[in-house]
N, C-alpha and C positions, 0 to 999 in steps of 0.2 A: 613516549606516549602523550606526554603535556602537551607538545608543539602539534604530532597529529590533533589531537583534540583541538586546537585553537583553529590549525586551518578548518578543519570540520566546520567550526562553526563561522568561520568568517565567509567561508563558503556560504555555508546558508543564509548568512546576511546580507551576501549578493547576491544571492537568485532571487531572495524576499523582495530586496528593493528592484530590483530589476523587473518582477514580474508584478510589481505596483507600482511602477513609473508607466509600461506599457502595455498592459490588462488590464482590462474591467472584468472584474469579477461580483457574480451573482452564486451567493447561497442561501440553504433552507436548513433549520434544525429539524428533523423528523419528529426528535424529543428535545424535549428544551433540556439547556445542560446545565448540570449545575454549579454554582459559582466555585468548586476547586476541582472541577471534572479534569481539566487540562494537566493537573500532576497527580492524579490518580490513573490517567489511563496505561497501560501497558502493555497493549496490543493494538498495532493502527491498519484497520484493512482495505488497501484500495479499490477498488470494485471498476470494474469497466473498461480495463488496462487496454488503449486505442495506440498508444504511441510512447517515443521515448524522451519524448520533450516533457513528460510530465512533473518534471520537479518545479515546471513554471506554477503549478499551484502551491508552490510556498506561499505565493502570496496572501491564498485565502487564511492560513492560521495566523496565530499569535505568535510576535516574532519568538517573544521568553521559550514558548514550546518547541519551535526549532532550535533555538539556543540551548536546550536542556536535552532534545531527541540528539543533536547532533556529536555526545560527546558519550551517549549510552546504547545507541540505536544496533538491533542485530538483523541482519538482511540476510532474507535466502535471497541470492539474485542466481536465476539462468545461467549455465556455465556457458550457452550460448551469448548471452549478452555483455556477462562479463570478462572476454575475448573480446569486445570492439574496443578499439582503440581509445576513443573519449568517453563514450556512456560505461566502459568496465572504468575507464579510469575514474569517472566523475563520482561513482559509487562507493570506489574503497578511499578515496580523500573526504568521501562526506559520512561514511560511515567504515571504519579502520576495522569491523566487527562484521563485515559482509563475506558472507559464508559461498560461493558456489557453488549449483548443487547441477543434478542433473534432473532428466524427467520422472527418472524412478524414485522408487520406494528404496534406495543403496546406500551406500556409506557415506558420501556426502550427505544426504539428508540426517541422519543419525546423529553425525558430526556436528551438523546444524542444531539441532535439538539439543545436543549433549550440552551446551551452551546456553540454552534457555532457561529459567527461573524467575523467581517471584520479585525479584530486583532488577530486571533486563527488559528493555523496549524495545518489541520484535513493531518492524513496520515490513509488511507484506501486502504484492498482488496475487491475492488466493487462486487467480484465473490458470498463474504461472504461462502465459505467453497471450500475444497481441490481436487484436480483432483487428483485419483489414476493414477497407470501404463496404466491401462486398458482405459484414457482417460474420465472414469467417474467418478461421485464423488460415496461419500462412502454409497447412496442410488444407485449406479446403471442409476442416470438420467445423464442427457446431462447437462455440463457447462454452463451459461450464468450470465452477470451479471444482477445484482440486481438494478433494478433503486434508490435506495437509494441516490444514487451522485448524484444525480438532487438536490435532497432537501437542499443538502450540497452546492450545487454550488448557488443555490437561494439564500441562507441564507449567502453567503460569499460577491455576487454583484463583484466584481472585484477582481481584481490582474489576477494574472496566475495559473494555474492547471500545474502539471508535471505529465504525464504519463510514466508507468516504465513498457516497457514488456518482461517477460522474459522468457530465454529460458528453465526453469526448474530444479529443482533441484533433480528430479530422481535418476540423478547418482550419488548425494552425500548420500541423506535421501529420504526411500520413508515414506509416511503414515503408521504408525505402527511400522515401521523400530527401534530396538536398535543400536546403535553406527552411524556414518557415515564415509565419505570416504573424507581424506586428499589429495590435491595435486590435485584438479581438476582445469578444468576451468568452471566459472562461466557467463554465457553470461546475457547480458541486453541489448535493445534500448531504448533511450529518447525521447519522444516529448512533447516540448509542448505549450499551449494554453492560449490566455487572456480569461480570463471567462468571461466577458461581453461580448467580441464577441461572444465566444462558445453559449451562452444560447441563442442569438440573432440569429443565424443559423440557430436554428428551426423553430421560427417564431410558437410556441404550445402557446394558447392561455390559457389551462389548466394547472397545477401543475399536473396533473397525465396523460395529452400526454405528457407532456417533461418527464418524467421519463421514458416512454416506449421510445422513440426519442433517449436520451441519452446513454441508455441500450444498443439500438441495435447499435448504429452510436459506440460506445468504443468495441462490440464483433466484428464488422468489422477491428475495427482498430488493435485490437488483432492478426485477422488471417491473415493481411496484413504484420504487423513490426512486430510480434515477431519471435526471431531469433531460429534459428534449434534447436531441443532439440537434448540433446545427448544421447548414452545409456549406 
């Protein structure tokens, strides 16, 4: 487990420099953070999920925070994505703790959860699959997220959530795309939230109202902060 851990993270010290030698990156704090926000968070949610190149926004954090996510990090990934040959592999070398799930509510998901707690950094795309160019996914339907994060956030009880929305990676890689495009800029905004308060804002008496609650209150937050895509 020591050795996986290390590649993990030496991993992550080559995408960091790598996507800061050839990105420009622009971000926003929605809320300003506070100076030990980065080892208090325990849930990171990425919002806007366009493409599979996106571990090039390592660049925007703090390397110590990828150095610390990469040897604790619990990942539902796509059982679709994690079957591609490089992006499944790239996933279980940077995170040994990445769970495959499917699109249900099944035992993979379960599985996933059964794994989560107040010690464990869940990094998740709540959308659970890709926005083409056309703005839909790759069935044709409308975006939205997955109330999954609820279940995640129940099962965590506290610390802070980081939400991460971004402005798209279109113009580097789209879905399906061979190669991508050097020299761009990469936009992100940050917010973010104590999960005890978050969960307590609903005031859902249920485990499956707050998942629809959560759902819609993060697709709000989406179309408010995240920053312009480019073309």
């Amino acid at each position: 487990m020591a050795l996986r851990v290390l590649i993990s993270r030496l991993l992550a010290v080559f995408l960091w420099g790598f996507s800061r030698v050839f990105y420009r990156f622009e971000t926003r704090w929605i809320t300003p953070p506070d100076p030990e926000l980065w080892q208090e968070i325990r849930v990171f949610a990425f919002l806007n999920h366009t493409s599979l190149m996106e571990p090039l926004f390592f660049g925007a954090f703090p390397l110590a925070f990828l150095w610390a996510a990469a040897a604790k990090a619990r990942i539902p990934g796509a059982d679709k994505t994690m079957k591609r040959p490089i992006v499944g592999k790239f996933f279980q070398f940077f995170s040994p703790n990445t769970i495959a799930i499917s699109r249900k509510r099944d035992e993979s998901w379960q599985l996933f959860l059964d794994g989560v707690g107040p010690d464990v950094f869940v990094a998740l795309a709540p959308e659970g699959r890709m926005m083409r160019p056309n703005g839909l996914d790759s069935e044709g339907k409308a975006m939205s997220v997955r109330g999954g994060i609820a279940d995640i956030l129940l099962r965590m009880g506290s610390g802070k959530m980081l939400l991460a929305y971004s402005g798209g990676l279109h113009h580097v890689n789209q879905p399906g795309q061979k190669g991508f495009r050097l020299f761009q800029t990469l936009r992100m905004n940050f917010e973010w939230l104590d999960i005890s308060d978050y969960i307590q804002s609903f005031e859902a008496s249920e485990p499956s109202h707050l998942r629809v609650l959560v759902a819609r209150d993060l697709e709000a937050r989406l179309a408010l902060h995240k920053p312009v895509s480019q073309a």
